[in-house]
DRENDO-1510 file (C-alpha; in Angstrom, 1 decimal, always signed):
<recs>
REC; n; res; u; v; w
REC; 1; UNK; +16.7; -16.0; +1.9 .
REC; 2; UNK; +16.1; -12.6; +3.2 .
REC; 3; UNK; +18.0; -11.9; +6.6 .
REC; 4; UNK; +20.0; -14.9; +6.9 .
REC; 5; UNK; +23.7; -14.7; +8.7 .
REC; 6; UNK; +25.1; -17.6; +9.4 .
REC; 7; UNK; +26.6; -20.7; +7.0 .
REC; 8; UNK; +24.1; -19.0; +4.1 .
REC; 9; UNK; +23.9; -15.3; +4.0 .
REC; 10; UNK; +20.6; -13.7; +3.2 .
REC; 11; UNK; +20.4; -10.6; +0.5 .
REC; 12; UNK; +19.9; -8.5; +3.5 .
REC; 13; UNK; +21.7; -10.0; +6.7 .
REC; 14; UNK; +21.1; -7.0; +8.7 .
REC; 15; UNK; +17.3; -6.8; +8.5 .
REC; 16; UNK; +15.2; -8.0; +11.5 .
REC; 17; UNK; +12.4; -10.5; +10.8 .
REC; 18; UNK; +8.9; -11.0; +12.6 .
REC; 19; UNK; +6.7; -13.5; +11.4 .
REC; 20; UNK; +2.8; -14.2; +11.4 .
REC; 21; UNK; +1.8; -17.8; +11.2 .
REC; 22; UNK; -1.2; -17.8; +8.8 .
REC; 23; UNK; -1.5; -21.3; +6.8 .
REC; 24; UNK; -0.6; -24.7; +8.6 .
REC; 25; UNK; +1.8; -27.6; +7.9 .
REC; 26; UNK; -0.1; -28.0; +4.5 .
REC; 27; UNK; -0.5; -24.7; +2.9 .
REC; 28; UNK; -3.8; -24.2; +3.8 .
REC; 29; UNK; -5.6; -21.2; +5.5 .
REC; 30; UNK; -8.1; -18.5; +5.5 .
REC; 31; UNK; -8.4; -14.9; +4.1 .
REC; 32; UNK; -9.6; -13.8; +7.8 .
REC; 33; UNK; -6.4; -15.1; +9.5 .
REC; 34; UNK; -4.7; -13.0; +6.2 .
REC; 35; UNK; -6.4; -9.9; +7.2 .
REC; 36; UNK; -5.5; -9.7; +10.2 .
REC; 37; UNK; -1.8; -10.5; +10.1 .
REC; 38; UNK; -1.8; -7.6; +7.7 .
REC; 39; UNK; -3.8; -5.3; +9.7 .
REC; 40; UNK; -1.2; -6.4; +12.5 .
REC; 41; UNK; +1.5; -5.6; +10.4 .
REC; 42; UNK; +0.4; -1.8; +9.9 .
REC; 43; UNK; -0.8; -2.2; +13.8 .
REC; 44; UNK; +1.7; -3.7; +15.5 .
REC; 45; UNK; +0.7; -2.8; +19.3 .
REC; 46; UNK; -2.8; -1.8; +18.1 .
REC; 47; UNK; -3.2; +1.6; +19.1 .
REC; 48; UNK; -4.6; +2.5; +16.2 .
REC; 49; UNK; -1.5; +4.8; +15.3 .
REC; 50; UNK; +0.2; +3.5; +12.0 .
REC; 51; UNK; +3.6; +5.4; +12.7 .
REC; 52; UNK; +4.9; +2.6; +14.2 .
REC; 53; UNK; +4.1; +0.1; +11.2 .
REC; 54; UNK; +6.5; -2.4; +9.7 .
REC; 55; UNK; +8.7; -1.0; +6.8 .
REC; 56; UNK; +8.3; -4.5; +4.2 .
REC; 57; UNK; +5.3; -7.6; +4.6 .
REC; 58; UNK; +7.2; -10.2; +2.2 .
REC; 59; UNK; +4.1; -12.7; +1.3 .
REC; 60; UNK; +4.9; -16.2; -0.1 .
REC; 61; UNK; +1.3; -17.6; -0.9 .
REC; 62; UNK; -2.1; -16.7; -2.6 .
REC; 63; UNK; -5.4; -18.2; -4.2 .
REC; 64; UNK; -7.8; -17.5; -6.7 .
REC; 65; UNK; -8.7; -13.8; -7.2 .
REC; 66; UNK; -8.4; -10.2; -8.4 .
REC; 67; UNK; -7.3; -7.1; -8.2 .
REC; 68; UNK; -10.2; -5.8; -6.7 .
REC; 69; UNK; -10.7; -8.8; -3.9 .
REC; 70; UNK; -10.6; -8.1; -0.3 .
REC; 71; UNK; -6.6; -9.5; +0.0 .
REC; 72; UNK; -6.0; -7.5; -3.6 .
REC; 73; UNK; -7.2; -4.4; -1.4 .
REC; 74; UNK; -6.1; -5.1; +1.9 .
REC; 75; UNK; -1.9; -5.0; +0.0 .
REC; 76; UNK; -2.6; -1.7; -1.6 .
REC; 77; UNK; -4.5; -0.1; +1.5 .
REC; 78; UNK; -0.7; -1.3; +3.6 .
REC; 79; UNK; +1.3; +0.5; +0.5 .
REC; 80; UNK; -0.8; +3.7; +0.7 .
REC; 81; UNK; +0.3; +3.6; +4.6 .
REC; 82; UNK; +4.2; +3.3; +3.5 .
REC; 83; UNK; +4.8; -0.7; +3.6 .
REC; 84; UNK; +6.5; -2.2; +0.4 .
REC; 85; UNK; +4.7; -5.4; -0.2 .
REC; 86; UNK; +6.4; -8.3; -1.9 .
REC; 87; UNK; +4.2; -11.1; -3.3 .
REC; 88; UNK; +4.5; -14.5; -4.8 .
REC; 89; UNK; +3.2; -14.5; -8.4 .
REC; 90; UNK; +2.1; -18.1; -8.1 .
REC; 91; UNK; +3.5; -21.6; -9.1 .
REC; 92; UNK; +0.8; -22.9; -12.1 .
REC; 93; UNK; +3.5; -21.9; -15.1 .
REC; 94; UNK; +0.4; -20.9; -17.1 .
REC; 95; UNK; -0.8; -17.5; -18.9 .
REC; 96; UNK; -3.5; -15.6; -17.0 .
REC; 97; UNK; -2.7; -17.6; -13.1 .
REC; 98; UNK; -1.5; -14.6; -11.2 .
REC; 99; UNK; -2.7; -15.5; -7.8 .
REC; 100; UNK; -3.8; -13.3; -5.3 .
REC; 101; UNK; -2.9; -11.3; -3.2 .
REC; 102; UNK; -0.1; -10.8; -6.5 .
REC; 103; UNK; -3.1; -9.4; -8.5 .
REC; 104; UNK; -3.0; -6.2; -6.1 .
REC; 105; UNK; -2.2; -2.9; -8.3 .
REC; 106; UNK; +0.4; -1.9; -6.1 .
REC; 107; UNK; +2.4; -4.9; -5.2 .
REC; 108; UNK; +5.5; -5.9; -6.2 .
REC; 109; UNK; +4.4; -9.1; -8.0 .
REC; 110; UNK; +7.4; -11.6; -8.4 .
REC; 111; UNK; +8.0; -14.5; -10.6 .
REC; 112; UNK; +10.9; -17.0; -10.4 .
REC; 113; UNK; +13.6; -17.1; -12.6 .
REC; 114; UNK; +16.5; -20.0; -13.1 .
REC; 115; UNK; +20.2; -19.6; -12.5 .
REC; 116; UNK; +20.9; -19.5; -16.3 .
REC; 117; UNK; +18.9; -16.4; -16.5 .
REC; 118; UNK; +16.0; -18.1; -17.8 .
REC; 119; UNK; +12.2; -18.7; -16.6 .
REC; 120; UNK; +11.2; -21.1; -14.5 .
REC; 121; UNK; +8.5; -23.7; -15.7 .
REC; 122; UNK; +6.5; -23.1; -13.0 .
REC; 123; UNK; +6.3; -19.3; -12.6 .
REC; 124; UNK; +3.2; -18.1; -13.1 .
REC; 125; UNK; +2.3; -16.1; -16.6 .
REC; 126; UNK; +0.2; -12.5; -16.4 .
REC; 127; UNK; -1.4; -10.6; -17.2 .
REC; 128; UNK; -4.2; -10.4; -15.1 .
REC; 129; UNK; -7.8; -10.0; -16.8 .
REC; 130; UNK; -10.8; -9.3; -15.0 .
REC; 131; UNK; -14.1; -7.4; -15.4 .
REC; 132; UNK; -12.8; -4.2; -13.8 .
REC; 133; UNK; -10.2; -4.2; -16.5 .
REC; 134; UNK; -6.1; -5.9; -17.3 .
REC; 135; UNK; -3.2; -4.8; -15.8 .
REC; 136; UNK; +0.5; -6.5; -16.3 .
REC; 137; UNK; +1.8; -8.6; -13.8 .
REC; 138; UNK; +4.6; -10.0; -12.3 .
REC; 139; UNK; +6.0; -7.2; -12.2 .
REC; 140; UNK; +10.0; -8.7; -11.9 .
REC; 141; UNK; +11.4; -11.8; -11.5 .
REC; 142; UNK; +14.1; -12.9; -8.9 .
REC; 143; UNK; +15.8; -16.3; -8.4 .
REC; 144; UNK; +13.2; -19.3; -7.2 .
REC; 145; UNK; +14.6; -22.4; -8.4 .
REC; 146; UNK; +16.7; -25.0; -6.7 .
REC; 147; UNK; +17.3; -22.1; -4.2 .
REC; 148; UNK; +19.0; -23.3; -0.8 .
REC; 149; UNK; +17.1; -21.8; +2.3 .
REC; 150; UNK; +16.5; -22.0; +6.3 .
REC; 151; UNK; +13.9; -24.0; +7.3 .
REC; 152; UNK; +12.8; -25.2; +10.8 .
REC; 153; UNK; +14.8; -28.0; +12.7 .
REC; 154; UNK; +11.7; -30.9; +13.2 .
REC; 155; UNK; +9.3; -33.4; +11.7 .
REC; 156; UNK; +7.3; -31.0; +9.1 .
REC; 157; UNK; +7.2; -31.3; +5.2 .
REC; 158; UNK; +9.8; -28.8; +4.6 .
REC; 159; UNK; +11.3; -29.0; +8.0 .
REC; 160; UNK; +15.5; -30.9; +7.8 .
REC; 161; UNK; +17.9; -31.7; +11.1 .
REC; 162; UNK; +20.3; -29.2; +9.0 .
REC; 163; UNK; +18.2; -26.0; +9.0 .
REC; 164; UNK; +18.5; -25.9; +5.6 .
REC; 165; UNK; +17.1; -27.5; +2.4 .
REC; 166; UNK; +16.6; -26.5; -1.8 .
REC; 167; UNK; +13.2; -25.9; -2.6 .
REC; 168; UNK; +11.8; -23.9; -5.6 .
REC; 169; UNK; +9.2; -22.2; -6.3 .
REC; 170; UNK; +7.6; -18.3; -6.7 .
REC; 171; UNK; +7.9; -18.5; -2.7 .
REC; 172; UNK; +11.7; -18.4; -2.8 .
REC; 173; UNK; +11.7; -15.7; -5.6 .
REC; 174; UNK; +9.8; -13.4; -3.6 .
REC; 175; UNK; +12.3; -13.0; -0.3 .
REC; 176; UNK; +14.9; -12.3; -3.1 .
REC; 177; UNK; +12.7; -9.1; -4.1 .
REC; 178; UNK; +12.0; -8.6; +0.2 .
REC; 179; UNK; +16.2; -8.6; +0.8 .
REC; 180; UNK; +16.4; -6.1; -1.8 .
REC; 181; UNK; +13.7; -3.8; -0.7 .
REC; 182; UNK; +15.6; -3.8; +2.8 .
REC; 183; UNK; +19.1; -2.9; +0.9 .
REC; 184; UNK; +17.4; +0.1; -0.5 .
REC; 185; UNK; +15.5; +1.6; +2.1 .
REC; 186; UNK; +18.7; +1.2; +4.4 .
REC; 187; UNK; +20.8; +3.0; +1.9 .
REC; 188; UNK; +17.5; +5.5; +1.5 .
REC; 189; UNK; +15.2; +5.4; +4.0 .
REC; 190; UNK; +12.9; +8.1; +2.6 .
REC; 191; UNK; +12.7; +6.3; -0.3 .
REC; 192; UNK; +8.2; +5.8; -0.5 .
REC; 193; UNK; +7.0; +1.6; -1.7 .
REC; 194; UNK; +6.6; +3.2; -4.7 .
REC; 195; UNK; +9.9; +4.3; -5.5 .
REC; 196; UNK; +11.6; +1.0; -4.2 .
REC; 197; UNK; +9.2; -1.2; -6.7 .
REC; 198; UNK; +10.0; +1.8; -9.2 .
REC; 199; UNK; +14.0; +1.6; -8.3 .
REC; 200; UNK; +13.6; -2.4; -8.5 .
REC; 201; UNK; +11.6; -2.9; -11.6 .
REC; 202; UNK; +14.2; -0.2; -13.8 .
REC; 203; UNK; +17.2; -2.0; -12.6 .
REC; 204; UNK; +16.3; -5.2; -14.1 .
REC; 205; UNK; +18.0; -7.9; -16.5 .
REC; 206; UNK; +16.3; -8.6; -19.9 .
REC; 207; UNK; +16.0; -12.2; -19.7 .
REC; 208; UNK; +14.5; -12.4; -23.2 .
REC; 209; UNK; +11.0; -13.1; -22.5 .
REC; 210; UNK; +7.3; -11.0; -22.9 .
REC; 211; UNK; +6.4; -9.1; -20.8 .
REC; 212; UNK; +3.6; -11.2; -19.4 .
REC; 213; UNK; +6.5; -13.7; -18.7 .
REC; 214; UNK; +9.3; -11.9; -17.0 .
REC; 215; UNK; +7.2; -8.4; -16.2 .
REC; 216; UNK; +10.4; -5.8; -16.4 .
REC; 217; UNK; +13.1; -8.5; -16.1 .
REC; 218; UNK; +14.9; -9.6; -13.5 .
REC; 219; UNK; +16.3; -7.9; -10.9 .
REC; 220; UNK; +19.5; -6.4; -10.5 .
REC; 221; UNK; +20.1; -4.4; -7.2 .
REC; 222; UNK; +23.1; -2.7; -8.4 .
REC; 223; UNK; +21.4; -1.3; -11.2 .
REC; 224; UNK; +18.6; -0.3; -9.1 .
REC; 225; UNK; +20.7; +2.5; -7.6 .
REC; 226; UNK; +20.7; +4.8; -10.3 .
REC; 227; UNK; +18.6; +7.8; -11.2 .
REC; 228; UNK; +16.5; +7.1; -14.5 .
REC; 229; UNK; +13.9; +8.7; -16.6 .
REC; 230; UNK; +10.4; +7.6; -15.1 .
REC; 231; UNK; +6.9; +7.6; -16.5 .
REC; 232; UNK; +3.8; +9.6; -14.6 .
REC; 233; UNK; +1.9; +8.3; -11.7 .
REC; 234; UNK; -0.9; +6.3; -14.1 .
REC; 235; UNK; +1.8; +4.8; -16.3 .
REC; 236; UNK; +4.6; +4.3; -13.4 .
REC; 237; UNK; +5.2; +0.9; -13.2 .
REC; 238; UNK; +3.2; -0.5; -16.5 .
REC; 239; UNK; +0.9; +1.0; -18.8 .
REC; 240; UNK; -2.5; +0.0; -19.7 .
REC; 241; UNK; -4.8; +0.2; -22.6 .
REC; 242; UNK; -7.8; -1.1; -21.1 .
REC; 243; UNK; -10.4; -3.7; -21.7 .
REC; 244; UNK; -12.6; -4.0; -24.8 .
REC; 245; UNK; -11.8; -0.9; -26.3 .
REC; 246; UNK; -10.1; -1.5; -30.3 .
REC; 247; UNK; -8.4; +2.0; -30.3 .
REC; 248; UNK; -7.0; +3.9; -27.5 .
REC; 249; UNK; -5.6; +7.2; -26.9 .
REC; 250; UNK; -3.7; +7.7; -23.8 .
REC; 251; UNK; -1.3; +10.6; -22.1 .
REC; 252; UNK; +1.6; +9.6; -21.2 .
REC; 253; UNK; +4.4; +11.6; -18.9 .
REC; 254; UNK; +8.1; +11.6; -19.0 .
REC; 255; UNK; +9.8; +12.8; -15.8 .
REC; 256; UNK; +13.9; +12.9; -16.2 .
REC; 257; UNK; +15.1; +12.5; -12.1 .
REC; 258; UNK; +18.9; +13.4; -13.3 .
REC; 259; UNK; +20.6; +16.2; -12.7 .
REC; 260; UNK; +22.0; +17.1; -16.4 .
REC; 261; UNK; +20.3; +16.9; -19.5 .
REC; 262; UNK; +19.3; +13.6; -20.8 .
REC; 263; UNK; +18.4; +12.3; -24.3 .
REC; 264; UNK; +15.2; +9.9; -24.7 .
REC; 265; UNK; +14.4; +7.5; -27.1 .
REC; 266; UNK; +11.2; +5.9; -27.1 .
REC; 267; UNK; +10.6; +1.9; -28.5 .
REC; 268; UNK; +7.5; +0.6; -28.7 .
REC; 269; UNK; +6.8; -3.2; -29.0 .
REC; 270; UNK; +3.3; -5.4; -28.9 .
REC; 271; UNK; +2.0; -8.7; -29.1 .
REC; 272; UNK; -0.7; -11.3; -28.6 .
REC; 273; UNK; -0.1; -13.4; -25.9 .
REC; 274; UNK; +0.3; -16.3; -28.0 .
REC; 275; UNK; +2.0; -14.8; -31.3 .
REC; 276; UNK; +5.0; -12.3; -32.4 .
REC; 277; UNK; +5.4; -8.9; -32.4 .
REC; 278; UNK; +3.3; -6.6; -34.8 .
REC; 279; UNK; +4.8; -3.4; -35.6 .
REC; 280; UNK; +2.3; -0.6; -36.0 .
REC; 281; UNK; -0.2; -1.3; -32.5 .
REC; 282; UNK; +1.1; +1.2; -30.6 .
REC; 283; UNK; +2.3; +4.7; -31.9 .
REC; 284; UNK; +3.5; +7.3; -30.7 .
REC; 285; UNK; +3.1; +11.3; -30.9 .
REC; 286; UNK; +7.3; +12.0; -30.1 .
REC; 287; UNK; +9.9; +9.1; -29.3 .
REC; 288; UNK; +13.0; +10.9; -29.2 .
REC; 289; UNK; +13.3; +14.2; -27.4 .
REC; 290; UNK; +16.4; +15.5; -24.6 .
REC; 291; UNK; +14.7; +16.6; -20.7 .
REC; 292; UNK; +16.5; +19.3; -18.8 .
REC; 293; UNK; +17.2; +17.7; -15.5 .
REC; 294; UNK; +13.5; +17.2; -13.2 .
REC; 295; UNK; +11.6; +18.5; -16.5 .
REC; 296; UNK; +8.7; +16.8; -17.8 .
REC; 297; UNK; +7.1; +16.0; -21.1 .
REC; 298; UNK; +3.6; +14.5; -22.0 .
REC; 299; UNK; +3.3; +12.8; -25.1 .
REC; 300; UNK; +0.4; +10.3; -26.5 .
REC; 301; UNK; +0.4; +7.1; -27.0 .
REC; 302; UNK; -2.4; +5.6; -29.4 .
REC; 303; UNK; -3.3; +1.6; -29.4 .
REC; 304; UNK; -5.2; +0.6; -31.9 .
REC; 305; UNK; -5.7; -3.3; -33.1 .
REC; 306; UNK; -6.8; -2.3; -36.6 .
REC; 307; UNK; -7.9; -5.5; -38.7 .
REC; 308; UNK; -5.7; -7.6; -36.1 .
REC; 309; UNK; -7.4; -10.9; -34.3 .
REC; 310; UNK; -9.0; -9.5; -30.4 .
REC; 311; UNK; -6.9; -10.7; -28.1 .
REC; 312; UNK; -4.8; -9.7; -25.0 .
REC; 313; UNK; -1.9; -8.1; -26.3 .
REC; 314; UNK; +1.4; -8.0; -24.5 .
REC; 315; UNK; +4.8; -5.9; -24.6 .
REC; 316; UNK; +6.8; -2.8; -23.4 .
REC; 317; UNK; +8.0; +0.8; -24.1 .
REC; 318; UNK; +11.5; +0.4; -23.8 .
REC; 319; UNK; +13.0; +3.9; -22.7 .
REC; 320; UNK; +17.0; +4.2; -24.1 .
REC; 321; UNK; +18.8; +6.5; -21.9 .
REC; 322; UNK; +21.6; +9.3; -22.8 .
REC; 323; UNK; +23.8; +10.9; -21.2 .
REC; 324; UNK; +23.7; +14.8; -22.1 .
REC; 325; UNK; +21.2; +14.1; -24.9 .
REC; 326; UNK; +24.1; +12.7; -26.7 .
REC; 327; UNK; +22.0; +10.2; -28.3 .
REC; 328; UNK; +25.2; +8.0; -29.3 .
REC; 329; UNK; +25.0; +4.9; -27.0 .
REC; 330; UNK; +22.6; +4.2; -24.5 .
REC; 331; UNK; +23.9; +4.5; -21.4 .
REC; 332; UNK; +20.9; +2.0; -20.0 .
REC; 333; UNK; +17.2; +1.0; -21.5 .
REC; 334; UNK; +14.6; +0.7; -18.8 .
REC; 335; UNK; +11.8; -1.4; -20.0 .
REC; 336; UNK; +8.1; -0.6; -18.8 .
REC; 337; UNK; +5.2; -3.1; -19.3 .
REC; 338; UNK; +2.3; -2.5; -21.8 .
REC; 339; UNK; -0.9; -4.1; -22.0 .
REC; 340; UNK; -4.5; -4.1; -24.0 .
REC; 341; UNK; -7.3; -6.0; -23.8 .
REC; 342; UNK; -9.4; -5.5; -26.9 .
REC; 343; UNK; -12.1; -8.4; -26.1 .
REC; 344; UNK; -15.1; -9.0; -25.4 .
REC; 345; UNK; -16.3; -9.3; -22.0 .
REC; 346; UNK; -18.2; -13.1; -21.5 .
REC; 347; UNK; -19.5; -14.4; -18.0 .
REC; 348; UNK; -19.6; -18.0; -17.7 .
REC; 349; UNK; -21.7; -19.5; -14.9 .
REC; 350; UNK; -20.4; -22.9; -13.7 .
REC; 351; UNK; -22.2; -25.3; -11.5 .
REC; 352; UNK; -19.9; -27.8; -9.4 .
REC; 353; UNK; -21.3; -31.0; -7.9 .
REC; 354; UNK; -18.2; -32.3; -5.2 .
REC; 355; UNK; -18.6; -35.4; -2.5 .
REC; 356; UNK; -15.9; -34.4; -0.9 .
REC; 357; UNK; -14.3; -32.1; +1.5 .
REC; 358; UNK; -11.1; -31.0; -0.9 .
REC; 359; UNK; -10.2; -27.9; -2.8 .
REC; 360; UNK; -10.3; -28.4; -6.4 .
REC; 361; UNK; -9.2; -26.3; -9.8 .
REC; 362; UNK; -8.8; -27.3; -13.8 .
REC; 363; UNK; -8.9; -24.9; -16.5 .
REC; 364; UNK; -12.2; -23.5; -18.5 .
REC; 365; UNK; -10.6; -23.1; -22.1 .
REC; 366; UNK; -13.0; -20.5; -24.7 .
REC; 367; UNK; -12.9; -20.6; -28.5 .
REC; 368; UNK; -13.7; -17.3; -30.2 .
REC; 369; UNK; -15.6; -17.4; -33.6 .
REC; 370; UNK; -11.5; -16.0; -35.3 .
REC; 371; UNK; -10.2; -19.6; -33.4 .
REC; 372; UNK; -8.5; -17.2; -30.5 .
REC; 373; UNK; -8.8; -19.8; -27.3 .
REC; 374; UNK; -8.8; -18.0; -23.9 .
REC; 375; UNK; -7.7; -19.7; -20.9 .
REC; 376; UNK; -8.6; -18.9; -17.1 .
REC; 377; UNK; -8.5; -21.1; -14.2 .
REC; 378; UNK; -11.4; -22.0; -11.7 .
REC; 379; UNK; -10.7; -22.9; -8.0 .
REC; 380; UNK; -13.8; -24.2; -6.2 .
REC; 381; UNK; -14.1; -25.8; -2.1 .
REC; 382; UNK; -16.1; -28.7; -1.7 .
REC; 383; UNK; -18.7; -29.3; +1.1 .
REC; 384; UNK; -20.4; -32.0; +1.5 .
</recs>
């Protein structure tokens, strides 16, 4: 999918591949072997000099977690060192079942998408929710269904005497996102992890889905190529009100990276999870203003649930784009993800009793007193 060139070509054909074995013939493996294929990625002779590091780690698997578990942090530690990191949002097709390592902050979470331009069944739904707070994830979706693919030449489960096979899943979406990474880091090698996921997650598709669904759409690498308006560091990639908090206020910044003058206009959209929109959640201090080429402006956004049902609310800020501050027709919308959290934290304490030697999960479901029902998954590894 990524660097093929031969019968099937790859998004990238060009790119060179080096790969760490870390889970055997049936999926499974450990977090250690994880580490340190990631380590050896921003290693590679082990010299303790990072110069020399790989530029992309595309990663199709993950497990229960957050964003603050030791895989979560190990991905964000390789970004801060200049690695774009591509992960597999996860293949449950349920709300709040990011897996990690996808959970990390600064990953470039990916869901699956079908050919029709719609989602896949089994793409994994954001955002993710934890006691350190919510953030929105995936972050873009790319092709993962009924996607034709090399494969090894043997006797293994996904192994065929063709090299090749269709398979589906989150784990073929994420190469997708991998390929394109290459494409623009070729084309602009100084470009930093953050401004490829930034490039990649303007230039996407509106598929027609929330934002925990699709995160910013899915991706278009010709679109990714232009020069756009872009929010500040904090709000860059998503923006987040936070966790158990009814009403907040938060500063937001509006960089234009053209070179002429260009017109904003600023749409605001939010909803539960599991409802429709509700004008009125998110407001707004200015929405429609014109930046002088690399100029800033800071304007506030305020969240605030009112008399609405607590629940974990979902949408964008959907930026329209003009040329010379004409404010005619758009010449592009770039959608950024928004999320808010205004529950109530509640720990649940679960005892498991297993006979057997098997990894297990199922779902914990919660009923609020307002008939809101939360959903989470549990994972748990029996030993007997």
């Amino acid at each position: 999918t990524v660097a093929a060139n031969g019968v099937l070509k790859g998004v990238a054909p060009d790119a060179t591949l080096v790969a760490y074995k870390v889970l055997n013939s049936g999926g499974g493996g450990s977090t250690a072997n994880i580490l340190k294929a990631l380590e050896k990625m921003l290693d590679p002779n082990g010299d303790g000099d990072y110069s020399d590091h790989y530029d992309i780690a595309s990663m199709s698997l993950g497990g229960f977690g957050n964003p603050d578990d030791p895989l979560s942090l190990a991905v964000d530690r390789l970004v801060s060192h200049g690695i774009v990191v591509v992960v597999a949002a996860g293949n449950t097709g349920k709300t709040f079942s990011i897996g990690s390592p996808g959970t990390a902050r600064r990953a470039i979470t990916v869901g699956s998408s079908k050919k029709d331009d719609t989602l896949s069944s089994f793409s994994s739904r954001g955002p993710v929710v934890w006691e350190g707070g919510v953030i929105s994830k995936p972050d873009i979706l790319a092709p993962g269904s009924s996607i034709r693919s090399t494969v090894p030449k043997g006797t293994c489960d996904a192994c065929s005497s063709s090299r090749y096979r269709t398979l589906s899943g989150t784990s073929m979406a994420a190469p997708h996102v991998s390929g394109a990474a290459a494409l623009l880091l070729q084309r602009s090698p100084t470009m930093t992890p953050e401004d490829v996921k930034e490039a990649l997650m303007h230039g996407t598709v509106d598929i027609g889905f929330k934002s925990f669904e699709q995160g910013a759409g899915r991706i278009s690498v010709i679109q990714s190529l232009d020069k756009d308006v872009r929010l500040g560091d904090d709000n860059r990639f998503s923006v987040s009100f936070g966790l158990g908090q009814r009403r907040v206020t938060k500063d937001i910044a509006v960089t234009s990276d053209r070179s002429s003058p260009t017109g904003v206009v600023i749409r605001s959209s939010l909803s539960p999870v599991d409802g429709a929109d509700i004008p009125g959640l998110l407001t707004l201090s200015s929405n429609t203003f014109c930046l002088s080429p690399s100029e800033t402006r800071t304007i506030q956004g305020v969240f605030d649930v009112g008399q609405q049902r607590l629940s974990t609310y979902v949408g964008y800020l959907d930026l329209d784009i003009f040329k010379d501050c004409s404010f005619a027709t758009p010449e592009k919308t770039v959608r950024v993800p928004v999320v808010a959290a205004p529950v109530n934290k509640l720990v649940v304490h679960i005892n498991v009793t297993t006979t057997s030697n098997t990894i297990s999960w199922g779902d914990i479901f919660v009923r609020g007193v307002d008939g809101t029902i939360v959903r989470t998954n549990v994972g748990w590894f029996g030993e007997t």
